[in-house]
N, CA, C and O of each residue as an XYZ file, in Angstrom:
756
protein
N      43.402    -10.923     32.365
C      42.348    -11.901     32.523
C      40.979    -11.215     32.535
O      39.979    -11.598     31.928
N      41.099    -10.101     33.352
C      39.687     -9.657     33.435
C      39.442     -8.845     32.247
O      38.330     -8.331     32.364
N      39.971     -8.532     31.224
C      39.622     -7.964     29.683
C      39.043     -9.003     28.602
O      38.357     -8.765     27.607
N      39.677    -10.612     29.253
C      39.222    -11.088     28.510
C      37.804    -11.988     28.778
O      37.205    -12.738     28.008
N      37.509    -11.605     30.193
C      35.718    -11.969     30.452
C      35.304    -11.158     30.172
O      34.478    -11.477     29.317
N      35.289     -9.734     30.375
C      35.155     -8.727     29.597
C      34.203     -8.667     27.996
O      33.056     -8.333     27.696
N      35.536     -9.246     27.159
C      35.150     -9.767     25.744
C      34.238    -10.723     25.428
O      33.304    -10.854     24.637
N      34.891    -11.480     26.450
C      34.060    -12.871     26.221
C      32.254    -12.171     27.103
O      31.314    -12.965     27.052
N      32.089    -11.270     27.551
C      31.065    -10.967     28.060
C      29.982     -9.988     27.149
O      28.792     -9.931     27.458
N      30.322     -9.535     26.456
C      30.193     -8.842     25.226
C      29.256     -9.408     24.030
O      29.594    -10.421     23.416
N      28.213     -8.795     23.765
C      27.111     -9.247     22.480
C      28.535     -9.145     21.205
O      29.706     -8.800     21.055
N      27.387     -9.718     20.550
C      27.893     -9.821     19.045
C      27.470     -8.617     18.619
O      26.822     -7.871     19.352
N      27.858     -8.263     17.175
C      27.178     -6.813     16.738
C      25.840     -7.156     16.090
O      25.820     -8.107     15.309
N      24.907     -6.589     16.295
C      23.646     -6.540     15.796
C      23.768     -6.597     14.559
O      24.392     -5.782     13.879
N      22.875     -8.075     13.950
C      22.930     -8.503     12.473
C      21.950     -7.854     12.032
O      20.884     -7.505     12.539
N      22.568     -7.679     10.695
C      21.508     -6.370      9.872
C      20.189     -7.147      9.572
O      20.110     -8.303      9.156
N      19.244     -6.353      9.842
C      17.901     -6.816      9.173
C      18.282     -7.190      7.580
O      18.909     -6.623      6.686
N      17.409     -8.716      7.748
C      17.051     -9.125      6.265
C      16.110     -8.731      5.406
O      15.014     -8.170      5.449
N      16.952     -9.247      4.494
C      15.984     -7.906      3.378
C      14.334     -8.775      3.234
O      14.195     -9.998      3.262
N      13.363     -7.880      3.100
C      11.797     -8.137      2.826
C      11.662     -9.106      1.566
O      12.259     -9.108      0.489
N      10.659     -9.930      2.088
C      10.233    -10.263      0.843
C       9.151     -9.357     -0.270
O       8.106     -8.863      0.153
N       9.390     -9.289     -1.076
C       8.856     -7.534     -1.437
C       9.234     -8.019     -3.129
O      10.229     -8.682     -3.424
N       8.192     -7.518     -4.128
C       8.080     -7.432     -5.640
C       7.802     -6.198     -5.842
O       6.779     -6.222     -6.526
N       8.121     -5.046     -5.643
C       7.749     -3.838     -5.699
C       8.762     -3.157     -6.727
O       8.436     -2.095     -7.258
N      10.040     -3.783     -7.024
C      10.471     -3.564     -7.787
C      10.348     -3.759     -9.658
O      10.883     -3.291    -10.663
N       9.016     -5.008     -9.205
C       8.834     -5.555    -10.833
C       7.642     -4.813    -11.153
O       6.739     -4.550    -10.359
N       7.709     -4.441    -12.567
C       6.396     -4.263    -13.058
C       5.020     -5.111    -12.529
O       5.259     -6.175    -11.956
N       3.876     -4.792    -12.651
C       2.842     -5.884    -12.752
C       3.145     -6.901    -13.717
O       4.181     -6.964    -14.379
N       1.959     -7.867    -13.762
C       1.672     -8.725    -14.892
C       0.667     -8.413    -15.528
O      -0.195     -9.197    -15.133
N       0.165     -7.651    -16.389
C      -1.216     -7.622    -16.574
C      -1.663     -8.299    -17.320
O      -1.261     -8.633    -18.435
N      -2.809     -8.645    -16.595
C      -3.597     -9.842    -17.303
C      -5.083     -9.616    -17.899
O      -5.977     -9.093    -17.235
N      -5.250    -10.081    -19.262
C      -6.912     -9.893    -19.642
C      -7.624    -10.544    -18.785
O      -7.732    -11.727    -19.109
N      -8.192    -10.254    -17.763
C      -9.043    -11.338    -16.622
C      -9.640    -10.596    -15.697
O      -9.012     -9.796    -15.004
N     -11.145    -10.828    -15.581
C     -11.891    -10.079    -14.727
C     -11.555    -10.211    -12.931
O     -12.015     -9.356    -12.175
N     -10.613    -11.512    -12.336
C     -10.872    -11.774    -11.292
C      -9.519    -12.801    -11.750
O      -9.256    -13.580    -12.666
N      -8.674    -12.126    -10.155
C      -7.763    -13.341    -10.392
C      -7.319    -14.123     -8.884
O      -6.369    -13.824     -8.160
N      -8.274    -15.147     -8.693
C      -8.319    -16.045     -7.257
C      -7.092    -16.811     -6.807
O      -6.585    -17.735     -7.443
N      -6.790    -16.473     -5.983
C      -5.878    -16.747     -5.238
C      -6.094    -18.309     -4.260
O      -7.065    -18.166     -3.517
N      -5.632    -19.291     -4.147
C      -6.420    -20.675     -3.354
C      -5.177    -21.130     -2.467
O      -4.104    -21.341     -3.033
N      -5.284    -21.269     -1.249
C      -4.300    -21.620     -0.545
C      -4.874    -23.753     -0.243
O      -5.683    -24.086      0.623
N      -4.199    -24.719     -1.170
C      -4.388    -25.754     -1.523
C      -3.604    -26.920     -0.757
O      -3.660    -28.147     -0.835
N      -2.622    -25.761      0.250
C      -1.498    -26.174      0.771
C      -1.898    -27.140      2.119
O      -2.745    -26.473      2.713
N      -1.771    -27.863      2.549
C      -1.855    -29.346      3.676
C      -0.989    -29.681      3.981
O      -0.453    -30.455      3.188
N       0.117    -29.246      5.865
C       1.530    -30.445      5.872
C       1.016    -31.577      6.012
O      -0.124    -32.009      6.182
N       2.122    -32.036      5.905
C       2.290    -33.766      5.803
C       3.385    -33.913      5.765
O       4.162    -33.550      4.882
N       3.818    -35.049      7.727
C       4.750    -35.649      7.762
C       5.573    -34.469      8.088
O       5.272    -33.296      7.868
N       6.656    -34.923      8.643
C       8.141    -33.842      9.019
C       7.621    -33.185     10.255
O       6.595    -33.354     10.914
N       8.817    -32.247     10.383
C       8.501    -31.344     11.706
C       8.206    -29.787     10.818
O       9.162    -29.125     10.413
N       6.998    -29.417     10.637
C       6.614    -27.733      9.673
C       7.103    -26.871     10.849
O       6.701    -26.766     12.007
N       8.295    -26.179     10.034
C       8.506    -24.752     11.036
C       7.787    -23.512      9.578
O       7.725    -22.393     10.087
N       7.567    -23.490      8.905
C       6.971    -22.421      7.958
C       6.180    -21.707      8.430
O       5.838    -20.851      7.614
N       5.458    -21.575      9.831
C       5.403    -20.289     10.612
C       5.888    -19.450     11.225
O       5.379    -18.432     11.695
N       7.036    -19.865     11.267
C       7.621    -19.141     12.279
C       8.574    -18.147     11.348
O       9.172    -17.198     11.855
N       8.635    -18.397     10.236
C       9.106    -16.898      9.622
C       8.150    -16.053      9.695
O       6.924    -16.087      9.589
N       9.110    -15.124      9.940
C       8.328    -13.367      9.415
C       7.243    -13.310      8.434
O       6.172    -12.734      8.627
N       7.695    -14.160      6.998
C       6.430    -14.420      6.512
C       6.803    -15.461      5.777
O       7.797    -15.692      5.088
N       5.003    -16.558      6.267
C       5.573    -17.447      6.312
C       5.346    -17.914      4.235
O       4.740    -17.139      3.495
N       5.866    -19.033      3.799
C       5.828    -19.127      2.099
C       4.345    -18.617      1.565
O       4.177    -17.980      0.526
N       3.428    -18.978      2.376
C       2.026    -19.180      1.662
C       2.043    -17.699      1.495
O       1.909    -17.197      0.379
N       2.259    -16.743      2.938
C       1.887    -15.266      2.782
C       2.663    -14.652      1.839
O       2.225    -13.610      1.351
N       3.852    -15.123      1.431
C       4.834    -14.524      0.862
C       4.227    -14.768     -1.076
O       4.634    -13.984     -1.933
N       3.364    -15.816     -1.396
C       2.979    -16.087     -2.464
C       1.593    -15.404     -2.749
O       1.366    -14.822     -3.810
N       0.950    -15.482     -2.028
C       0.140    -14.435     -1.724
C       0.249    -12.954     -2.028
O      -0.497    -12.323     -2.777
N       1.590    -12.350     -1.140
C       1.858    -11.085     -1.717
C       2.240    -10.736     -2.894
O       1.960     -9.716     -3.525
N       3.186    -12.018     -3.301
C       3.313    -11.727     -4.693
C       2.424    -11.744     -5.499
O       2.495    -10.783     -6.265
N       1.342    -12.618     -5.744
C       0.268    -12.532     -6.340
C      -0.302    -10.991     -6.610
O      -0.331    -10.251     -7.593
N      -0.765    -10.888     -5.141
C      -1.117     -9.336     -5.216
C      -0.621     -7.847     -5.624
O      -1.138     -6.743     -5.794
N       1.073     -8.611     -5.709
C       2.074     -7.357     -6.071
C       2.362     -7.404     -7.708
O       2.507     -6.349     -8.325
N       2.425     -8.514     -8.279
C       2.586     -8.924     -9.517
C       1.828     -9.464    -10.485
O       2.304     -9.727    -11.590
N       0.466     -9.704    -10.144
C      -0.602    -10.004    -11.346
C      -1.680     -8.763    -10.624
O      -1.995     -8.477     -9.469
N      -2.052     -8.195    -12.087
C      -3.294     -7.256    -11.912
C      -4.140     -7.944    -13.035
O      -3.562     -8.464    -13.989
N      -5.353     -7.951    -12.942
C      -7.307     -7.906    -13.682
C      -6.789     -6.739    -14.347
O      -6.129     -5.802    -13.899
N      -7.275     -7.012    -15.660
C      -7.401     -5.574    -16.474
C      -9.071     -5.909    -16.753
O      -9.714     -4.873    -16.924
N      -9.531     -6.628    -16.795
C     -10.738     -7.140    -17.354
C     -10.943     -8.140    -18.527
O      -9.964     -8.776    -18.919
N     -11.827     -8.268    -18.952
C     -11.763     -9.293    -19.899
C     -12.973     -9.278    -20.551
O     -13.818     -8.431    -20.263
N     -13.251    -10.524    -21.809
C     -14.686    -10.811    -22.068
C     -14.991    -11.671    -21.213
O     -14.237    -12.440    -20.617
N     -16.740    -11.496    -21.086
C     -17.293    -13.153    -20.497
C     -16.502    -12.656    -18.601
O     -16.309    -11.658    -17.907
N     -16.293    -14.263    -18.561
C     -15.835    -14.576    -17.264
C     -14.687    -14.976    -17.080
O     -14.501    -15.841    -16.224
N     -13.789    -14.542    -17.707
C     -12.306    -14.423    -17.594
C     -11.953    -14.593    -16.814
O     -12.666    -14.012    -15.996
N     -10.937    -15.241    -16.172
C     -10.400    -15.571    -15.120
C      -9.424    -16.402    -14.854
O      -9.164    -17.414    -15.504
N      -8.523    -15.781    -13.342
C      -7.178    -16.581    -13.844
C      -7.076    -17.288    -12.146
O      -7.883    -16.824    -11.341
N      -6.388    -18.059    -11.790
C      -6.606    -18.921    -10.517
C      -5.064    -19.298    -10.283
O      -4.310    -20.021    -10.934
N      -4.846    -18.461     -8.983
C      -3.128    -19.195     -8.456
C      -3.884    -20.213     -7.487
O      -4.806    -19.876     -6.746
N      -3.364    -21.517     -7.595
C      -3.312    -22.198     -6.373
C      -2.322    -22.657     -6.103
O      -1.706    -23.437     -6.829
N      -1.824    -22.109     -4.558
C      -0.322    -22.790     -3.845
C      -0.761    -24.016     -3.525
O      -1.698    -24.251     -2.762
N       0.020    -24.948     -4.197
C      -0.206    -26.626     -3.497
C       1.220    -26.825     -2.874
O       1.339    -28.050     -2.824
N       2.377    -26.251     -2.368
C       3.332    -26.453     -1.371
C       3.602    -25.282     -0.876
O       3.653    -24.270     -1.575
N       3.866    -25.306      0.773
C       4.183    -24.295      0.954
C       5.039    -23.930      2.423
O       4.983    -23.001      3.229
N       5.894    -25.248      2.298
C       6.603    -25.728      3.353
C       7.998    -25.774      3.394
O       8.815    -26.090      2.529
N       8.165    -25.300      4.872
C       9.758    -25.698      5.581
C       9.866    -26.649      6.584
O       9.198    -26.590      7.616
N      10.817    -27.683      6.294
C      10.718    -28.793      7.067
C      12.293    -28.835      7.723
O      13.376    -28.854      7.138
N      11.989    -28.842      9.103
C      13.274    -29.110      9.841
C      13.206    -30.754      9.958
O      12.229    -31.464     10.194
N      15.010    -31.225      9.635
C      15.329    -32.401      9.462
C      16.449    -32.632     10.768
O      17.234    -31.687     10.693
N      16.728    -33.288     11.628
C      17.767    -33.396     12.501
C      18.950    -34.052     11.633
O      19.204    -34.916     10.792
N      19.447    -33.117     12.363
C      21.252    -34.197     11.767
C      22.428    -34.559     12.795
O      22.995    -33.886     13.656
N      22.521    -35.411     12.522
C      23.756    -36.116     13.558
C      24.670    -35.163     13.910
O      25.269    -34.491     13.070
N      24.822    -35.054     15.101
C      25.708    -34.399     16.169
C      26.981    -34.889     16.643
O      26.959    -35.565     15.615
N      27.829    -35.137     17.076
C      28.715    -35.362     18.023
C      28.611    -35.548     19.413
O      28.645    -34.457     19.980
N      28.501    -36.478     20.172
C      27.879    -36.589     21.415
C      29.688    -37.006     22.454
O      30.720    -37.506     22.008
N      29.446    -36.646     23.517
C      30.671    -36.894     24.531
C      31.513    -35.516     24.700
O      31.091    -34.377     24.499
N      32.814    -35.910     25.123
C      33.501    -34.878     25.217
C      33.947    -34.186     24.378
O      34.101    -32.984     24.591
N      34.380    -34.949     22.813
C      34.412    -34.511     21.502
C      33.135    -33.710     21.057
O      33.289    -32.762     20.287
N      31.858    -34.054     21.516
C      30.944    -33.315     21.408
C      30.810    -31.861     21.856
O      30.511    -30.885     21.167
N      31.120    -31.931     23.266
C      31.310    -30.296     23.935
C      32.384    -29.446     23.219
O      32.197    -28.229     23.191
N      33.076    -29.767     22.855
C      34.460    -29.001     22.123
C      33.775    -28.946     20.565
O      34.649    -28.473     19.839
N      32.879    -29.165     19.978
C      32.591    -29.113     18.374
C      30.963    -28.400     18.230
O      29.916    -28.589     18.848
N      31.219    -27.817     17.491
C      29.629    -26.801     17.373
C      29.330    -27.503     15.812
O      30.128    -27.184     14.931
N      28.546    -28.160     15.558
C      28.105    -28.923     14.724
C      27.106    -28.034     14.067
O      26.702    -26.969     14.535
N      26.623    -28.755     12.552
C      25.602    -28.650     11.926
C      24.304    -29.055     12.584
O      24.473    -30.072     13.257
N      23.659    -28.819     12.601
C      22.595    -29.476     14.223
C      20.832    -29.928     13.105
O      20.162    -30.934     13.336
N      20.558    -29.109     12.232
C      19.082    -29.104     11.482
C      19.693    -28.686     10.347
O      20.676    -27.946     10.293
N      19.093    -29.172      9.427
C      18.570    -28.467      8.158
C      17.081    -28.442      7.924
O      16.194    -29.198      8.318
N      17.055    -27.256      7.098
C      15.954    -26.681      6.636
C      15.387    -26.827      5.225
O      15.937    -26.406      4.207
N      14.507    -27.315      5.272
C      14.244    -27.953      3.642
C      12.918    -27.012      3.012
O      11.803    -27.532      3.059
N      13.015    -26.084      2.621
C      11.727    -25.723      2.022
C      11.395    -25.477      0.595
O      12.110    -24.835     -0.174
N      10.364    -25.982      0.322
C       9.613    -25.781     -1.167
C       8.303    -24.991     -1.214
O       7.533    -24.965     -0.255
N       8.083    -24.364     -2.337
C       6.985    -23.729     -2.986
C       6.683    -24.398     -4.329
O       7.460    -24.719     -5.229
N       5.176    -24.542     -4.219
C       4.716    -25.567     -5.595
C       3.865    -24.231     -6.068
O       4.033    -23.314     -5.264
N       3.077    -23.922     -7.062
C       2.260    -22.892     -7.129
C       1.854    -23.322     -8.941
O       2.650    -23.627     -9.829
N       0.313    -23.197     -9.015
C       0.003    -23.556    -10.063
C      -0.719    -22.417    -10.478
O      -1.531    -21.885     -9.721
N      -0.433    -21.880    -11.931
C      -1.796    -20.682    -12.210
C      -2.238    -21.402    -13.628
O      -1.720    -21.852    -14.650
N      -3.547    -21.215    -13.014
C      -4.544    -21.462    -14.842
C      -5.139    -20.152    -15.132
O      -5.501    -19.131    -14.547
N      -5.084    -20.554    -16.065
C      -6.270    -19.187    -17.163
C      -6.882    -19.731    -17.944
O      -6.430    -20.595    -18.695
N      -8.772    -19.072    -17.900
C      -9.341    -19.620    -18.664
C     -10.226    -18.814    -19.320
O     -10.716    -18.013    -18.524
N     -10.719    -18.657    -20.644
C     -11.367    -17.630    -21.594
C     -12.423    -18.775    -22.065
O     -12.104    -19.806    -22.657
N     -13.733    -18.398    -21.689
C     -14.519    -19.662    -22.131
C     -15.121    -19.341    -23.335
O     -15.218    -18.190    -23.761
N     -15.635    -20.604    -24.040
C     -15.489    -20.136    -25.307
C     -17.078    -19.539    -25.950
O     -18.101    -20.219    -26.034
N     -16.958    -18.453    -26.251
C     -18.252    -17.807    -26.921
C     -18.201    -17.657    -28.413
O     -18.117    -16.529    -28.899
N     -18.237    -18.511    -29.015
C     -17.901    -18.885    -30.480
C     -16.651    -18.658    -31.166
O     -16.439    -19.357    -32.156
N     -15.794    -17.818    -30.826
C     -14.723    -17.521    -31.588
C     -13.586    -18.192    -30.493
O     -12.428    -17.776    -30.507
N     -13.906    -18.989    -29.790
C     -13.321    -19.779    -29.652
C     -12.524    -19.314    -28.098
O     -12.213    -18.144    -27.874
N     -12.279    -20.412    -27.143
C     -11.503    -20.070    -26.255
C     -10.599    -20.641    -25.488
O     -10.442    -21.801    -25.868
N      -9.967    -20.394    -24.642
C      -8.476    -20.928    -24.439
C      -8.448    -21.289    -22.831
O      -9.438    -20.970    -22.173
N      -7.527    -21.837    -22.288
C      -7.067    -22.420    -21.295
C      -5.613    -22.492    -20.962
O      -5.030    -23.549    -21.203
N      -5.274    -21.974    -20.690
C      -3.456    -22.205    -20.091
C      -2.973    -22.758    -18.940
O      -3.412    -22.023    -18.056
N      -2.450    -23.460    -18.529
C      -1.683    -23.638    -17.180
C      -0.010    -23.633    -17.224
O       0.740    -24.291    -17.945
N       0.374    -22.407    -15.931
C       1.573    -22.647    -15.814
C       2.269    -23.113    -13.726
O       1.892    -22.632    -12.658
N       3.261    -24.117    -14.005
C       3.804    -24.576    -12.791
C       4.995    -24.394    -12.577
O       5.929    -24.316    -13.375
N       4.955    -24.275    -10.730
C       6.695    -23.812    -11.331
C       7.332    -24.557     -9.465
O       7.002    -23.555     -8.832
N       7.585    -24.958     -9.004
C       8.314    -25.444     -7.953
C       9.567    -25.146     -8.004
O      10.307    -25.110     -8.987
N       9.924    -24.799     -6.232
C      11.003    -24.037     -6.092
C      11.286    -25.007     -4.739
O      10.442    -25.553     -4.028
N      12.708    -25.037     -4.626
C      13.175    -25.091     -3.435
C      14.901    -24.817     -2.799
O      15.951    -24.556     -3.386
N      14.641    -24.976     -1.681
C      15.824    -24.336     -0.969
C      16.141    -24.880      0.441
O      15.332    -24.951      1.366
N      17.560    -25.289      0.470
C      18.109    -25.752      1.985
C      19.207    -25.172      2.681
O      19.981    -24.374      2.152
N      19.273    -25.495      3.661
C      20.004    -24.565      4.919
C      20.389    -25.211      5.828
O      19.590    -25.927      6.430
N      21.835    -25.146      6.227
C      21.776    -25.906      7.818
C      22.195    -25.101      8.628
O      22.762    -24.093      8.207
N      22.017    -25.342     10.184
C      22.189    -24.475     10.621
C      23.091    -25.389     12.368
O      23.095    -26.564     12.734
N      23.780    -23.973     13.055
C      24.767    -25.338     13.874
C      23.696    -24.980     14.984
O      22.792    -24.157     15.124
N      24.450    -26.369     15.943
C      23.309    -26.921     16.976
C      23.350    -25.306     17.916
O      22.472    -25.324     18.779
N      24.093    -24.094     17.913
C      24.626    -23.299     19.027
C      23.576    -22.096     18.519
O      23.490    -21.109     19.248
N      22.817    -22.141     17.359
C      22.711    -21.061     16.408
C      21.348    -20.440     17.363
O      20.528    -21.199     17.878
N      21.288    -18.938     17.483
C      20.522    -18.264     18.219
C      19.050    -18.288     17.687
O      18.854    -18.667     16.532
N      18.023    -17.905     18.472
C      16.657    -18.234     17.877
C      16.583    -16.790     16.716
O      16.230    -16.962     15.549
N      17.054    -15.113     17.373
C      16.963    -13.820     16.078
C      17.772    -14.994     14.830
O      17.113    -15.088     13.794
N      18.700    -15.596     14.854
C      19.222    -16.184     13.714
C      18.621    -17.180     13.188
O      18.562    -17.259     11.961
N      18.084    -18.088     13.954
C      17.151    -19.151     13.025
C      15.538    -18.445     12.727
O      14.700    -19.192     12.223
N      15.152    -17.021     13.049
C      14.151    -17.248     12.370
C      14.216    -16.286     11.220
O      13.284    -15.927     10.501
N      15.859    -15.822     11.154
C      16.429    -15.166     10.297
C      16.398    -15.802      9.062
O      16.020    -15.404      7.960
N      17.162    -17.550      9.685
C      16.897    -18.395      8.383
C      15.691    -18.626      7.709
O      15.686    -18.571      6.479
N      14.670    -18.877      8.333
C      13.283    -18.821      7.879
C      12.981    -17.776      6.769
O      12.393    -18.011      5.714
N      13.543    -16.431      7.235
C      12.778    -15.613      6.150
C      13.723    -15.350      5.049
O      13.395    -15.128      3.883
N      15.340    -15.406      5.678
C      15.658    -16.149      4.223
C      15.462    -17.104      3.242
O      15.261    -16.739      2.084
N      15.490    -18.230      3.527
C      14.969    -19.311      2.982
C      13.438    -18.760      1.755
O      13.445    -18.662      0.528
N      12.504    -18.551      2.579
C      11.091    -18.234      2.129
C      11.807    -16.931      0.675
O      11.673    -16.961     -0.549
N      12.584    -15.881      1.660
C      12.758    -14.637      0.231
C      13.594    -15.726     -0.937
O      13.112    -15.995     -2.037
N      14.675    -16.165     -0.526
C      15.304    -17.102     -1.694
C      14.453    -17.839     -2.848
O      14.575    -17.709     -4.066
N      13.566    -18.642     -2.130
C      12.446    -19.413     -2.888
C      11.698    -18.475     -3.721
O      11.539    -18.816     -4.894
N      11.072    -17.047     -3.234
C      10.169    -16.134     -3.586
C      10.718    -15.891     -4.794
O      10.050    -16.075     -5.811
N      12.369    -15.321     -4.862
C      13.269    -14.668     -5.986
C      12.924    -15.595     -7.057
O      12.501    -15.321     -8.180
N      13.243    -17.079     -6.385
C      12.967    -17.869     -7.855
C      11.820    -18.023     -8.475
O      11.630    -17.876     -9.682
N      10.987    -18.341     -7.609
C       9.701    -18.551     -8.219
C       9.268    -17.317     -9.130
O       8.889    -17.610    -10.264
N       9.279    -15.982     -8.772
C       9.424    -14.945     -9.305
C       9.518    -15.045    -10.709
O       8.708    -14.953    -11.631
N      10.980    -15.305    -10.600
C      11.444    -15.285    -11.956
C      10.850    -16.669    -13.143
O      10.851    -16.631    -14.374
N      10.414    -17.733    -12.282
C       9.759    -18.809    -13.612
C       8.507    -18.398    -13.709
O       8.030    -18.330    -14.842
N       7.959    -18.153    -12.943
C       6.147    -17.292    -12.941
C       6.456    -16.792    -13.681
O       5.965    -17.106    -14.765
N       7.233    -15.933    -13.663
C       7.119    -15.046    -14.999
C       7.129    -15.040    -16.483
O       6.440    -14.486    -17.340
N       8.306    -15.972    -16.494
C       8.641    -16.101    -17.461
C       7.214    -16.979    -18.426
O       6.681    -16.769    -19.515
N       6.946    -18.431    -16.868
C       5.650    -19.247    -17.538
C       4.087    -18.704    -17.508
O       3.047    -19.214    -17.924
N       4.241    -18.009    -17.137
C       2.827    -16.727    -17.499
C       3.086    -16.361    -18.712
O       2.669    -17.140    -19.568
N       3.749    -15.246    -19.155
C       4.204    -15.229    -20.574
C       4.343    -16.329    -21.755
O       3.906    -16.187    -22.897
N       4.912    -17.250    -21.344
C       4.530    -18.497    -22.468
C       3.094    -19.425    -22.418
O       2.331    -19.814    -23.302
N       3.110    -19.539    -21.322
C       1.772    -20.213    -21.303
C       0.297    -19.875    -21.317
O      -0.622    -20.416    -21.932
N       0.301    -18.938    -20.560
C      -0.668    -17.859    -20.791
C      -0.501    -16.774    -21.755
O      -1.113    -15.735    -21.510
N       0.108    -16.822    -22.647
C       0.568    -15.186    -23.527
C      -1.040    -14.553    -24.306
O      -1.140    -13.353    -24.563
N      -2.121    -15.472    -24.587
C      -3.350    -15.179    -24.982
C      -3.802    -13.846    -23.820
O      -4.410    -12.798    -24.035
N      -3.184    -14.439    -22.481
C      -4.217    -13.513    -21.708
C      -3.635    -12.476    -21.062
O      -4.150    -11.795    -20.176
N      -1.805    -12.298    -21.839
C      -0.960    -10.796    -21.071
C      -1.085    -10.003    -22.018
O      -0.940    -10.135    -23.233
N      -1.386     -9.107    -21.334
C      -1.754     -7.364    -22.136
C      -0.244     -7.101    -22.307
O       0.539     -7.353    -21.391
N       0.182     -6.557    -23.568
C       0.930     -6.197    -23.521
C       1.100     -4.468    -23.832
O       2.207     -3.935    -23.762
């Protein structure tokens, strides 16, 4: 008996740190553009916003990427290219529980986690006779999670910065791709 309060007295094993949200692995983007502005466009509305309480929260995480993955090479004129995040939210949703004695005996799904990233980039080359261009590319991402009503706070704000890196990976990858098509006038290659 007493081995097994013992056990039952006993941490869990320390969950491995989650991995960073981090672009350090991708090349830049380089871009013909003297200045490339970054606009945080983002406003909640409605729901319960936990998107601070990650490690980092979407906006910072778009942000870094910005900074990790588009570089100014320069340009003519006033070249210039403009991210604005217009979403940049995690929304906890309650979900039905089990209440009574059936309740105490069942560790339920308790919240989900709903988060999206909206992020818009334009580019614009104004025109000095030979003519000039404008691009816009968009790309929205999202991602959900539930989590049970028992789940520890190191673990839910674990979920947070998962959630946020998940979203990051994707967005990542359509930025990229829609920079390149949409903007291709203004990537150095």
């Amino acid at each position: 008996m007493a081995t097994l309060l013992l056990a039952a007295c006993q941490s869990a094993p320390p969950r491995p740190a989650p991995r960073p949200v981090d672009f350090s692995n991708f090349g830049p983007i380089v871009l013909n553009a003297g200045t490339i502005d970054v606009v945080d466009a983002y406003r909640p509305v409605g729901g319960k916003h936990v998107e601070n309480r990650s490690a980092v929260p979407p906006v910072e995480a778009v942000r870094r990427w910005a900074a990790e993955r588009l570089q100014a090479a320069g340009g003519p004129g006033r070249v210039r290219v403009r991210v604005t995040i217009r979403d940049a939210s995690i929304v906890e949703v309650p979900l039905p529980t089990k209440k009574g004695l059936t309740g105490y005996f069942t560790n339920d799904q308790a919240q989900r986690y709903d988060g999206r990233i909206e992020v818009e980039i334009a580019g614009e080359v104004p025109d000095t006779g030979s003519g000039g261009f404008r691009g816009v590319t968009r790309s929205t991402v999202t991602h959900s999670t539930t989590v049970a009503e028992n789940i520890s706070l190191a673990d839910r704000e674990a979920t947070f910065l998962d959630i946020t890196r998940r979203m990051m990976e994707d967005l990542n990858a359509r930025l990229d791709a829609g920079i390149r098509k949409d903007l291709a006038p203004m990537v150095r290659r």
